[in-house]
Structure formats: structure tokens, C-alpha cells
PQR file with spaces between the fields and no chain letter, atoms N, CA, C, O and H, PARSE charges and radii, in Angstrom:
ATOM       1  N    UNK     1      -7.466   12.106    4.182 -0.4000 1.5000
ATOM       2  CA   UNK     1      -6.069   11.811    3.969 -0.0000 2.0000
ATOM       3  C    UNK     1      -5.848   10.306    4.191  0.5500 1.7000
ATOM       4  O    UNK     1      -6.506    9.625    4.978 -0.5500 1.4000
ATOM       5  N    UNK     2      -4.800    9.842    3.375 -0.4000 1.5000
ATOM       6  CA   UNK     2      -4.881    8.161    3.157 -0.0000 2.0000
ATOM       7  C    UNK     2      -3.531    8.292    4.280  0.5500 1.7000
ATOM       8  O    UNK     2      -3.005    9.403    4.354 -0.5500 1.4000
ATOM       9  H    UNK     2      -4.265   10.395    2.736  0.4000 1.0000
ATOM      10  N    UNK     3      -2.970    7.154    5.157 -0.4000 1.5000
ATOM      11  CA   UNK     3      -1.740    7.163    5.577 -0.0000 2.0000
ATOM      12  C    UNK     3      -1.116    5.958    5.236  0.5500 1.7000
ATOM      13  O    UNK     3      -1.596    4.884    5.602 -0.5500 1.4000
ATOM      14  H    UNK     3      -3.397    6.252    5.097  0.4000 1.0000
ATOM      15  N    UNK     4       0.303    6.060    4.314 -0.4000 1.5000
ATOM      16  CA   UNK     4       1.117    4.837    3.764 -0.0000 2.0000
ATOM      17  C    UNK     4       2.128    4.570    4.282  0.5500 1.7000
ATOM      18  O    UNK     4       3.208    5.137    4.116 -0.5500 1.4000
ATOM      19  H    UNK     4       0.692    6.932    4.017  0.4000 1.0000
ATOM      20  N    UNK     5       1.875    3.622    5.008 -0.4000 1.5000
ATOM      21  CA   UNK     5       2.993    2.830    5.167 -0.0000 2.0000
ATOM      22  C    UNK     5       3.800    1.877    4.800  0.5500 1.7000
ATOM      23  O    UNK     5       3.390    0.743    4.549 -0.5500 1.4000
ATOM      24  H    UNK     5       0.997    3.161    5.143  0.4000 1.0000
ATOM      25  N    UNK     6       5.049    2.228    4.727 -0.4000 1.5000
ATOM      26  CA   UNK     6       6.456    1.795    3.542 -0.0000 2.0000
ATOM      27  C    UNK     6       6.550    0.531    3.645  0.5500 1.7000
ATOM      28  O    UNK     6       5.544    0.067    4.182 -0.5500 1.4000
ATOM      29  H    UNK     6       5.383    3.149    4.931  0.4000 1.0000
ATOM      30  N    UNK     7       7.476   -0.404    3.310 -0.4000 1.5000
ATOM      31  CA   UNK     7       7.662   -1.949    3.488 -0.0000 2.0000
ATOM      32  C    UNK     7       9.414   -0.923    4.763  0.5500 1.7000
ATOM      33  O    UNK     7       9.913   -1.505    5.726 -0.5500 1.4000
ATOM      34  H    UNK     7       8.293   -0.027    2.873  0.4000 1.0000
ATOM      35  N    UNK     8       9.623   -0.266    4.547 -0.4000 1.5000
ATOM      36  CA   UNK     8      10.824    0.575    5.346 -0.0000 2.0000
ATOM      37  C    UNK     8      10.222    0.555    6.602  0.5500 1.7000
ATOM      38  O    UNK     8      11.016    0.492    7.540 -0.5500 1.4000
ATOM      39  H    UNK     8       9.217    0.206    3.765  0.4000 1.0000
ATOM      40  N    UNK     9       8.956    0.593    6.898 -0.4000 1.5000
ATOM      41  CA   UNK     9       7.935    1.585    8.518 -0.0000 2.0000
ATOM      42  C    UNK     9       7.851    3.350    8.015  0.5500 1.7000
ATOM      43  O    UNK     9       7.181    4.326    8.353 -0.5500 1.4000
ATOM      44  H    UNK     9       8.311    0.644    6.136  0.4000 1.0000
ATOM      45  N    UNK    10       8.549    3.167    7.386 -0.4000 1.5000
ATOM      46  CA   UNK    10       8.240    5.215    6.853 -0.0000 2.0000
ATOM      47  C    UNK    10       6.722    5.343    6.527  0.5500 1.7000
ATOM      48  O    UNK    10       5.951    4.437    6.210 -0.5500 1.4000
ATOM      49  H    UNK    10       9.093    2.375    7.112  0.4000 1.0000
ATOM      50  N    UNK    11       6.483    6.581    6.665 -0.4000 1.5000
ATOM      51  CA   UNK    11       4.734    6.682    6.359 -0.0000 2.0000
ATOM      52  C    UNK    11       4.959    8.184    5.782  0.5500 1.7000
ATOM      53  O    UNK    11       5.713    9.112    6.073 -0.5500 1.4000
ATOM      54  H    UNK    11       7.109    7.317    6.923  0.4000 1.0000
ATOM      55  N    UNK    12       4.000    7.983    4.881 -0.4000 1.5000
ATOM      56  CA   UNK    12       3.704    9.118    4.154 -0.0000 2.0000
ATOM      57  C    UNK    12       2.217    9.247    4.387  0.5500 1.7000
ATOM      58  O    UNK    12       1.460    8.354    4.766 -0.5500 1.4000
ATOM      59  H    UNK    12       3.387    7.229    4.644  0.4000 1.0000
ATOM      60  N    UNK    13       1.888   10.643    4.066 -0.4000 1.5000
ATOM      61  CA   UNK    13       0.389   10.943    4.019 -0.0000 2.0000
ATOM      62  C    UNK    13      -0.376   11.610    2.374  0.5500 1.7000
ATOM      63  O    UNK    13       0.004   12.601    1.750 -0.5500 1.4000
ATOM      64  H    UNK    13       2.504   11.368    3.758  0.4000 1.0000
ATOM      65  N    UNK    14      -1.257   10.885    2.107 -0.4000 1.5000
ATOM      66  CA   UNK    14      -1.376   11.078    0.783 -0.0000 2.0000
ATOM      67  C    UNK    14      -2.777   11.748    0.786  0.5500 1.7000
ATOM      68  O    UNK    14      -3.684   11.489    1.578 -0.5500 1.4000
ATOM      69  H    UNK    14      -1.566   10.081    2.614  0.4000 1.0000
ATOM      70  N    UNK    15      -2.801   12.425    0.025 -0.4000 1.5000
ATOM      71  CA   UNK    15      -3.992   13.800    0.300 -0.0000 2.0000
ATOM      72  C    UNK    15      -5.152   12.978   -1.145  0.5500 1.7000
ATOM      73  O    UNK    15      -6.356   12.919   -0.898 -0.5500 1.4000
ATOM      74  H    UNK    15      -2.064   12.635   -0.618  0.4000 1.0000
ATOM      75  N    UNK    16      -4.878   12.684   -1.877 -0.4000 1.5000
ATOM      76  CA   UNK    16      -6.051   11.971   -3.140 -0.0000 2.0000
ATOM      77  C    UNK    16      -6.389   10.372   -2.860  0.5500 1.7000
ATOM      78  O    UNK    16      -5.753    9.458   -2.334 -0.5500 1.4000
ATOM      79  H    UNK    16      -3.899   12.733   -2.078  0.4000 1.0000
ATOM      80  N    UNK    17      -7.330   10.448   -3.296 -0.4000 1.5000
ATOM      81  CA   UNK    17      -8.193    9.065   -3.163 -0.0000 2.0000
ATOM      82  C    UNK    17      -7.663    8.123   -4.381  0.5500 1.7000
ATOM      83  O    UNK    17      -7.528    8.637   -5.492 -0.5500 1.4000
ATOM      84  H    UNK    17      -7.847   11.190   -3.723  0.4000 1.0000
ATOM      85  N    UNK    18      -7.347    6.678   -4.172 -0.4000 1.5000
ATOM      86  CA   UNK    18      -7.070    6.327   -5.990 -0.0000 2.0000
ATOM      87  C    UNK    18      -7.293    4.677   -5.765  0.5500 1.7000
ATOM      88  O    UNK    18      -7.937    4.424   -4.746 -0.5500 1.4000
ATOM      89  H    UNK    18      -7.456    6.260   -3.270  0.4000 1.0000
ATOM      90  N    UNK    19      -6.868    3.526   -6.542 -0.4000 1.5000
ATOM      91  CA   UNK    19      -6.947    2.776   -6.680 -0.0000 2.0000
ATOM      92  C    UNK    19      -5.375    2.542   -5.481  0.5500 1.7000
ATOM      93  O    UNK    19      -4.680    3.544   -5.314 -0.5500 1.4000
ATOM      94  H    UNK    19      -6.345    3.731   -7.370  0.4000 1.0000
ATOM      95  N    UNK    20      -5.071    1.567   -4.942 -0.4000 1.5000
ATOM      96  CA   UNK    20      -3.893    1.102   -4.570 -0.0000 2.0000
ATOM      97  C    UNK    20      -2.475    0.822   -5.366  0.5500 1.7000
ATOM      98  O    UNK    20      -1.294    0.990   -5.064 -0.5500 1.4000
ATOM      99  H    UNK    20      -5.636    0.752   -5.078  0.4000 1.0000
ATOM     100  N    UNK    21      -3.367    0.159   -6.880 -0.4000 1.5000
ATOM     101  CA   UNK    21      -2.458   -0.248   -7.707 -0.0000 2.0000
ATOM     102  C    UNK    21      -1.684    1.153   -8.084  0.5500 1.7000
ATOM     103  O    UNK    21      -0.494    1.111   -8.397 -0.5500 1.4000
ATOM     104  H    UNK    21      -4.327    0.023   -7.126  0.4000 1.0000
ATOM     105  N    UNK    22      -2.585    2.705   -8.030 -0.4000 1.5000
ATOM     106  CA   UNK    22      -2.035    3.529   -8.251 -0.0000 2.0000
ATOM     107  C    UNK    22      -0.912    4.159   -7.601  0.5500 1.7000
ATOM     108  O    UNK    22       0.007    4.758   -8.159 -0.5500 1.4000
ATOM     109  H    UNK    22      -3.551    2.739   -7.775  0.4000 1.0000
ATOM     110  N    UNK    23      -1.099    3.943   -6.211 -0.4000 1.5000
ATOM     111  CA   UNK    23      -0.526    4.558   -5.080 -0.0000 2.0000
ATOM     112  C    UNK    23       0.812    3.460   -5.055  0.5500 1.7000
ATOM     113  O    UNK    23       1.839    4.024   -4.677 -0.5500 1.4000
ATOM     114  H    UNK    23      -1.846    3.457   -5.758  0.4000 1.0000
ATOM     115  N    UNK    24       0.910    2.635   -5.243 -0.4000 1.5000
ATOM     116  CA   UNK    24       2.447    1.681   -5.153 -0.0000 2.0000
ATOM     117  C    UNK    24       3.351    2.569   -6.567  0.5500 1.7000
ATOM     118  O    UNK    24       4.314    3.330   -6.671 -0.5500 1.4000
ATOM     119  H    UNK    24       0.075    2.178   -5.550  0.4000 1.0000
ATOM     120  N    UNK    25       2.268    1.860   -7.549 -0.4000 1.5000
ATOM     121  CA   UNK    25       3.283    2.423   -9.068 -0.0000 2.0000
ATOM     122  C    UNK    25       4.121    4.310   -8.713  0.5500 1.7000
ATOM     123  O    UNK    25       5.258    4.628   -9.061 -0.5500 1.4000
ATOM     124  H    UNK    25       1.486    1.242   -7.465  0.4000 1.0000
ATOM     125  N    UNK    26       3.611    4.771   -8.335 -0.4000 1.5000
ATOM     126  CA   UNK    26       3.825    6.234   -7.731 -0.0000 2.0000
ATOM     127  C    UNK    26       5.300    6.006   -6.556  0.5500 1.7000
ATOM     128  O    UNK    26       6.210    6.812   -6.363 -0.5500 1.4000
ATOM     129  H    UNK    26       2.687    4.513   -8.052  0.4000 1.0000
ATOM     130  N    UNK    27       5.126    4.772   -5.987 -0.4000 1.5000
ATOM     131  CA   UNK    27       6.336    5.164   -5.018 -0.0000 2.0000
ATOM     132  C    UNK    27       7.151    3.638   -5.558  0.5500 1.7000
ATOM     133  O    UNK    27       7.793    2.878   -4.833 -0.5500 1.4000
ATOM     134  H    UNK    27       4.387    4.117   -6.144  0.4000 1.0000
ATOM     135  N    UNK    28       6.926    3.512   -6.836 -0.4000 1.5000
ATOM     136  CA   UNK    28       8.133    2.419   -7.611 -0.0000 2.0000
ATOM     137  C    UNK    28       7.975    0.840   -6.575  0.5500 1.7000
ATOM     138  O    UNK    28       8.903    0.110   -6.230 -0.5500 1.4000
ATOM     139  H    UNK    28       6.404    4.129   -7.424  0.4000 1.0000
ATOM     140  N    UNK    29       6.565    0.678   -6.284 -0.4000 1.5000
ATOM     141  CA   UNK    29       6.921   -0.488   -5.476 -0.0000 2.0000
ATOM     142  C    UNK    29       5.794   -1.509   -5.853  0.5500 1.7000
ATOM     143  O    UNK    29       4.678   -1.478   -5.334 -0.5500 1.4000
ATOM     144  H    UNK    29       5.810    1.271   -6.564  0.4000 1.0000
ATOM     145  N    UNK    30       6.293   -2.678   -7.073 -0.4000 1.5000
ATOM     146  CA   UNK    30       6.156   -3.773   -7.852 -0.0000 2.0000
ATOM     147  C    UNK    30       5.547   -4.400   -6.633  0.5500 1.7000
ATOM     148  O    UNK    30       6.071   -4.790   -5.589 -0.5500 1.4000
ATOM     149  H    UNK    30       7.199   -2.704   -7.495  0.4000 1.0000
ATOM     150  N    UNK    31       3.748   -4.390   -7.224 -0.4000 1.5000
ATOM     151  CA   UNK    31       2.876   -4.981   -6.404 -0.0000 2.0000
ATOM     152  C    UNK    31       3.128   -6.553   -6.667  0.5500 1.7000
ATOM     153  O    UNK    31       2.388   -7.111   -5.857 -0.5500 1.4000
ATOM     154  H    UNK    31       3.323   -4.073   -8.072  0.4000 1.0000
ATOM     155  N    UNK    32       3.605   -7.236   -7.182 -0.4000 1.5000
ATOM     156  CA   UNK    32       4.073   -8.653   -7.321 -0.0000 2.0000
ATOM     157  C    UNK    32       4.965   -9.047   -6.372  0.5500 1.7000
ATOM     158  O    UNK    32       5.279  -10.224   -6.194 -0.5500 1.4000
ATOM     159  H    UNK    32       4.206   -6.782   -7.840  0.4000 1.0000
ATOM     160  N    UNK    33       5.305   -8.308   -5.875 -0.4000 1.5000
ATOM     161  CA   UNK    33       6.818   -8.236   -4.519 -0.0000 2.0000
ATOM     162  C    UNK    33       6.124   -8.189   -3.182  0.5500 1.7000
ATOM     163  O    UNK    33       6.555   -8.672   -2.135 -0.5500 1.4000
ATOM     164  H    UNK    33       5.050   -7.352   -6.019  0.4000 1.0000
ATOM     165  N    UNK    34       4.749   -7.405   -3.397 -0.4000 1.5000
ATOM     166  CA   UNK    34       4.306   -7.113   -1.692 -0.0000 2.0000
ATOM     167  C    UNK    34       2.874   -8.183   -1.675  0.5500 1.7000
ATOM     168  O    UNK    34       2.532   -9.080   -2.445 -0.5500 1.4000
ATOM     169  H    UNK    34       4.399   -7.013   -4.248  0.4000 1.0000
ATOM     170  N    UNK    35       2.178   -7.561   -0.287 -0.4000 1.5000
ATOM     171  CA   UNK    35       0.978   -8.001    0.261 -0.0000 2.0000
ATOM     172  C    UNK    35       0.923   -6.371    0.555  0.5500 1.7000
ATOM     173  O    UNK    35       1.837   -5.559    0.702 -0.5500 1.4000
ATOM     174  H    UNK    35       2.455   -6.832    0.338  0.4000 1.0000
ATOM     175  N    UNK    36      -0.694   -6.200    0.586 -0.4000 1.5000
ATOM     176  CA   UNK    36      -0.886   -4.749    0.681 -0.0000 2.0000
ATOM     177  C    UNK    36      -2.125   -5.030    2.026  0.5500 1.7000
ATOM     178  O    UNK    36      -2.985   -5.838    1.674 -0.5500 1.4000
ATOM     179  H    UNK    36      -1.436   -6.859    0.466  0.4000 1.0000
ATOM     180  N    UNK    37      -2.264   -4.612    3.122 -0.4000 1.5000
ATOM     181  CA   UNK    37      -3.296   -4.522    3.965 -0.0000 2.0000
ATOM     182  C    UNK    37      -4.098   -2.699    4.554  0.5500 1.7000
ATOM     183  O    UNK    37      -3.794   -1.572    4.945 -0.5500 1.4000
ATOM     184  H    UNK    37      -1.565   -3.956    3.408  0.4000 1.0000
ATOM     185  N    UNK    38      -4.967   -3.376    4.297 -0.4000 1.5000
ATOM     186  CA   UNK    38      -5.953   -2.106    4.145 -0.0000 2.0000
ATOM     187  C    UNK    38      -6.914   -2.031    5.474  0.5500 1.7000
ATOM     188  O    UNK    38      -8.007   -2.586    5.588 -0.5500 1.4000
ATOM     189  H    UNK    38      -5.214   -4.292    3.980  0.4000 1.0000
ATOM     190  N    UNK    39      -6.248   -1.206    6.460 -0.4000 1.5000
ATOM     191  CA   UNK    39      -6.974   -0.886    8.045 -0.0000 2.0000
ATOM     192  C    UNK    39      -7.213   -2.162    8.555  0.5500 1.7000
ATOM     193  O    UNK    39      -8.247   -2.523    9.117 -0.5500 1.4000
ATOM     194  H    UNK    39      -5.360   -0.755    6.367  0.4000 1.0000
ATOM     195  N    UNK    40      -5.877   -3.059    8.262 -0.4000 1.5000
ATOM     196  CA   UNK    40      -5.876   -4.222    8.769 -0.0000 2.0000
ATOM     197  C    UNK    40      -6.537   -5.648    8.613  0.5500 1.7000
ATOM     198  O    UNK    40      -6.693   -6.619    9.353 -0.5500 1.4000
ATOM     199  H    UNK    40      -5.038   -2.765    7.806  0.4000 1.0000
ATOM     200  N    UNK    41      -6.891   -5.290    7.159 -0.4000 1.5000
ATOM     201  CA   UNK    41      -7.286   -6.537    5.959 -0.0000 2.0000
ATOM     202  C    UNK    41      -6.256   -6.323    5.027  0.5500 1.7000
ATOM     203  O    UNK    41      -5.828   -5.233    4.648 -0.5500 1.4000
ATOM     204  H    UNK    41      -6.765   -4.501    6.558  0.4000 1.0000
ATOM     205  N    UNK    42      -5.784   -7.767    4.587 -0.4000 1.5000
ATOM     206  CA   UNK    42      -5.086   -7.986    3.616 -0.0000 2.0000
ATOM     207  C    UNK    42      -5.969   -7.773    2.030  0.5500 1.7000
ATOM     208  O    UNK    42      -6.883   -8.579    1.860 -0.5500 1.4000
ATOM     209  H    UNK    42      -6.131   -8.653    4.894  0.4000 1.0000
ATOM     210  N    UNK    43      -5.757   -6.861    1.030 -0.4000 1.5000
ATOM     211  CA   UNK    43      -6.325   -6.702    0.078 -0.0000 2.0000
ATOM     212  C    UNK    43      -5.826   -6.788   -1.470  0.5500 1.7000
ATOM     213  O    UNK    43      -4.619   -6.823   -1.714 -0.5500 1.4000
ATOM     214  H    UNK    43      -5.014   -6.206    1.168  0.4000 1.0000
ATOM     215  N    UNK    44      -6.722   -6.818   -2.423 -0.4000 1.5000
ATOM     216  CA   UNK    44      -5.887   -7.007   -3.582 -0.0000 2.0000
ATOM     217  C    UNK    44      -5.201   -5.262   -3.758  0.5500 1.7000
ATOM     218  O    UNK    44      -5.473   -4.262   -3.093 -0.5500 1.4000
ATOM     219  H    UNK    44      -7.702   -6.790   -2.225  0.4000 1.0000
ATOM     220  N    UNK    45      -4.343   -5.415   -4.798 -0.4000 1.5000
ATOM     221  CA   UNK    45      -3.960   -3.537   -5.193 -0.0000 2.0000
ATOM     222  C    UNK    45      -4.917   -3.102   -6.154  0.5500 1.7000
ATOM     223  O    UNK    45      -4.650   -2.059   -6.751 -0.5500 1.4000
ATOM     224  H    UNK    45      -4.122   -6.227   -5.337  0.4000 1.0000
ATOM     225  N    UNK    46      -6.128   -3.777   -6.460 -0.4000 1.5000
ATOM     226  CA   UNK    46      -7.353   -3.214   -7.037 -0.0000 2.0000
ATOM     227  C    UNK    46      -8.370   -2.768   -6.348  0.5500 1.7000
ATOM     228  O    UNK    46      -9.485   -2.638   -6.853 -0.5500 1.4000
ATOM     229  H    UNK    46      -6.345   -4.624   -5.976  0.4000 1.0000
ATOM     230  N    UNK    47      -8.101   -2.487   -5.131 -0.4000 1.5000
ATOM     231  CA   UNK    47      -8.643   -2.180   -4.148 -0.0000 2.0000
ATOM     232  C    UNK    47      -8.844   -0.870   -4.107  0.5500 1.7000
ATOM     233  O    UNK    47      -7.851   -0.478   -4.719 -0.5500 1.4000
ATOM     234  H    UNK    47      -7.195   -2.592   -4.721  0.4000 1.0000
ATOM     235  N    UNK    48      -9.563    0.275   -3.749 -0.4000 1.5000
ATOM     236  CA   UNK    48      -9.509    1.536   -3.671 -0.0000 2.0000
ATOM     237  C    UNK    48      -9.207    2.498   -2.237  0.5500 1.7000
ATOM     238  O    UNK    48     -10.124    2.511   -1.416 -0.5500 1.4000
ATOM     239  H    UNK    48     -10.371   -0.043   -3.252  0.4000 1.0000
ATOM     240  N    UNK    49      -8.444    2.986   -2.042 -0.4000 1.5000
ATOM     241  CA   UNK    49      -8.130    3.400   -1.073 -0.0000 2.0000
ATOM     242  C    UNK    49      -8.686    4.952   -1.053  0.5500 1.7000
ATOM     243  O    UNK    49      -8.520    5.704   -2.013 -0.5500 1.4000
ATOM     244  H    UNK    49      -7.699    2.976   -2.709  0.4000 1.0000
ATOM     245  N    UNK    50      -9.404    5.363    0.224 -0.4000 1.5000
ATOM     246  CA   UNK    50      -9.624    6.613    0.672 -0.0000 2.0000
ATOM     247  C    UNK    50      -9.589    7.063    1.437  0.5500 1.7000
ATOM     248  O    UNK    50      -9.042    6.408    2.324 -0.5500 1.4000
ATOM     249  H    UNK    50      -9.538    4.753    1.005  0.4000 1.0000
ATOM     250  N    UNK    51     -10.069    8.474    1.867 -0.4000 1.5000
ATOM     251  CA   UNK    51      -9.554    9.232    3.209 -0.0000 2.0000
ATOM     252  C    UNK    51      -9.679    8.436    4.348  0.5500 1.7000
ATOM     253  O    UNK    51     -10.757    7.841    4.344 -0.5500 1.4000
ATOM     254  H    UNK    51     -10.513    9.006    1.147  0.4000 1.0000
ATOM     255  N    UNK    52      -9.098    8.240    5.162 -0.4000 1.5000
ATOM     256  CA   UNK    52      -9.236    8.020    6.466 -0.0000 2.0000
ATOM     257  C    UNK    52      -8.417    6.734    6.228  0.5500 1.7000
ATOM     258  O    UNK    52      -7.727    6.459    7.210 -0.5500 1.4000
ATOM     259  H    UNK    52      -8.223    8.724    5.166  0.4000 1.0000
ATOM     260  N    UNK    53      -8.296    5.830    5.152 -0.4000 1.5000
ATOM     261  CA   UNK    53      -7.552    4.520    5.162 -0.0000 2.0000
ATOM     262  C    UNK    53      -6.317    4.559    5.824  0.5500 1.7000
ATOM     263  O    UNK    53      -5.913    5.696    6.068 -0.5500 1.4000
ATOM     264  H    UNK    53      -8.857    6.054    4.355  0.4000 1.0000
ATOM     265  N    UNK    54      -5.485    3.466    6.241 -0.4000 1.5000
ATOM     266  CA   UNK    54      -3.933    3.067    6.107 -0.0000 2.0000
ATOM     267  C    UNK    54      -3.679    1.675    5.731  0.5500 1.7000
ATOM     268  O    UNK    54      -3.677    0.529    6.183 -0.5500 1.4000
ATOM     269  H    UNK    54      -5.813    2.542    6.043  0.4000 1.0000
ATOM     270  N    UNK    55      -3.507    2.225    4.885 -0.4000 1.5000
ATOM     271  CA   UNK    55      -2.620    1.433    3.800 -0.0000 2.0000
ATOM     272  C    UNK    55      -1.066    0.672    4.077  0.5500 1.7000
ATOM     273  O    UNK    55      -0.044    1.337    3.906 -0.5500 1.4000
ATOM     274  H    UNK    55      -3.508    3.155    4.518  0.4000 1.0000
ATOM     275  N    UNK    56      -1.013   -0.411    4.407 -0.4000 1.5000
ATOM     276  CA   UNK    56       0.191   -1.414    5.024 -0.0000 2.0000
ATOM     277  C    UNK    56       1.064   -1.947    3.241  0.5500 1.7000
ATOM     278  O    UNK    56       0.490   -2.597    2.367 -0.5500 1.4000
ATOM     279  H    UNK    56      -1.843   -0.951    4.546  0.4000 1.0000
ATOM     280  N    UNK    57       2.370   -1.473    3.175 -0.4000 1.5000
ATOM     281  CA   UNK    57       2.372   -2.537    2.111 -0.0000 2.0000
ATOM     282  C    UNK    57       4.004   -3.134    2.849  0.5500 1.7000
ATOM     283  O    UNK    57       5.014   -2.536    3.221 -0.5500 1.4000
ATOM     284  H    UNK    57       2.836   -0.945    3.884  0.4000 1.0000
ATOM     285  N    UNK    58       3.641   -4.465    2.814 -0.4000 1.5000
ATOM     286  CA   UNK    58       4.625   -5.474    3.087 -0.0000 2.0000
ATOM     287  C    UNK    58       5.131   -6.072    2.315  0.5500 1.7000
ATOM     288  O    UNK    58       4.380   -6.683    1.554 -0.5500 1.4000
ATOM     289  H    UNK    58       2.821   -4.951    2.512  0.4000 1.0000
ATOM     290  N    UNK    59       6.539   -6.204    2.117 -0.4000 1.5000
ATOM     291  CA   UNK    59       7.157   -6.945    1.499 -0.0000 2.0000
ATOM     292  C    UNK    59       7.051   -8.163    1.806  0.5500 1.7000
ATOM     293  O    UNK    59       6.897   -8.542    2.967 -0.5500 1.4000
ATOM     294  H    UNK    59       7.148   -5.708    2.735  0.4000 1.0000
ATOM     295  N    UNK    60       7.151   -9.253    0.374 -0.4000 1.5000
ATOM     296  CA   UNK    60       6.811  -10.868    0.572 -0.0000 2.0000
ATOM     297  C    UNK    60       8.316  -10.815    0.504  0.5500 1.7000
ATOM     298  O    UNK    60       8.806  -10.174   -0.425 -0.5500 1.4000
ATOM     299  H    UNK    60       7.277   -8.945   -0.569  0.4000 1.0000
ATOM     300  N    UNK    61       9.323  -11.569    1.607 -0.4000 1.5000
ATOM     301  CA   UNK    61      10.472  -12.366    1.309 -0.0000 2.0000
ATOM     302  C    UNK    61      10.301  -13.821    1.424  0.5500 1.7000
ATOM     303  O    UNK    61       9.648  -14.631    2.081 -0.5500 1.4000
ATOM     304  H    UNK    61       8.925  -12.090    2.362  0.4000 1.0000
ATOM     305  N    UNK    62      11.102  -13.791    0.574 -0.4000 1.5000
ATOM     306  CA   UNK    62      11.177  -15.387   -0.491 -0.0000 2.0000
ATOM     307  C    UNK    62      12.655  -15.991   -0.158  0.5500 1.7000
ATOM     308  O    UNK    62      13.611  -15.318    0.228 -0.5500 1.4000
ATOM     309  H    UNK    62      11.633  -13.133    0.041  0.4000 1.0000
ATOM     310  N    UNK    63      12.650  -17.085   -0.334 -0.4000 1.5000
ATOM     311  CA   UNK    63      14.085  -17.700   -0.823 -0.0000 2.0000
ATOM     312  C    UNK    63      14.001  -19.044   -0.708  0.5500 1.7000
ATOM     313  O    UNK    63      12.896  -19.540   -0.494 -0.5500 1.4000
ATOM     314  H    UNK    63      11.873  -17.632   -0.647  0.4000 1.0000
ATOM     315  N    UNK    64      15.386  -20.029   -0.852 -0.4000 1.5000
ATOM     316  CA   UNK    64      15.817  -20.882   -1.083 -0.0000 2.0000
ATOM     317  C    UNK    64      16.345  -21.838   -0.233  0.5500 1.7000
ATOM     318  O    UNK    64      16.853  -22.861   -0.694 -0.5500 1.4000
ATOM     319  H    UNK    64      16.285  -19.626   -1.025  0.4000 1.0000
């Protein structure tokens, strides 16, 4: 089981193995917006995530 955690702190538990890029597009969250860290490495979302992972995705805020 993968465990995801939201840019919210919410965590979900995801039972399939997949690419990262897969697992954002699935919960509507535009990997161009975040940083994704993987058991506490920062990684690309081409990254593959599997059982036992947790998966961090952080929002990048920006401004002016």
C-alpha cells in the first residue's frame, strides 16, 4: 500500500503501484504546481511509486 499525502496534510492510502505522474492526474493535482517527495527525497512525477512508499506532494507557492 502506497500512503499520499495531500498538499491539505490529508492522506489517503492507495492499494496499486503506478507512475506518480499517474497518482496526482487521479486526484486533479497539476504536477507543474507541486514538488513531489518520495520517503523523503524530492522526486520527479516520473518516478514510480510502490507498496510501502509515501508519497509527499507539496504545493510550490509563488508570488509577487
Amino acid at each position: 500500500m502506497i500512503k499520499l499525502i495531500l498538499p491539505d496534510g490529508s492522506s489517503v492510502d492507495i492499494e496499486r503501484e503506478a507512475p506518480i505522474e499517474s497518482i496526482l492526474k487521479d486526484y486533479r493535482i497539476n504536477p507543474v504546481e507541486v514538488i513531489v517527495a518520495k520517503n523523503g527525497t524530492i522526486v520527479s512525477e516520473y518516478e514510480a511509486a510502490q507498496s510501502g512508499d509515501e508519497i509527499k506532494v507539496i504545493r510550490i507557492i509563488h508570488g509577487g
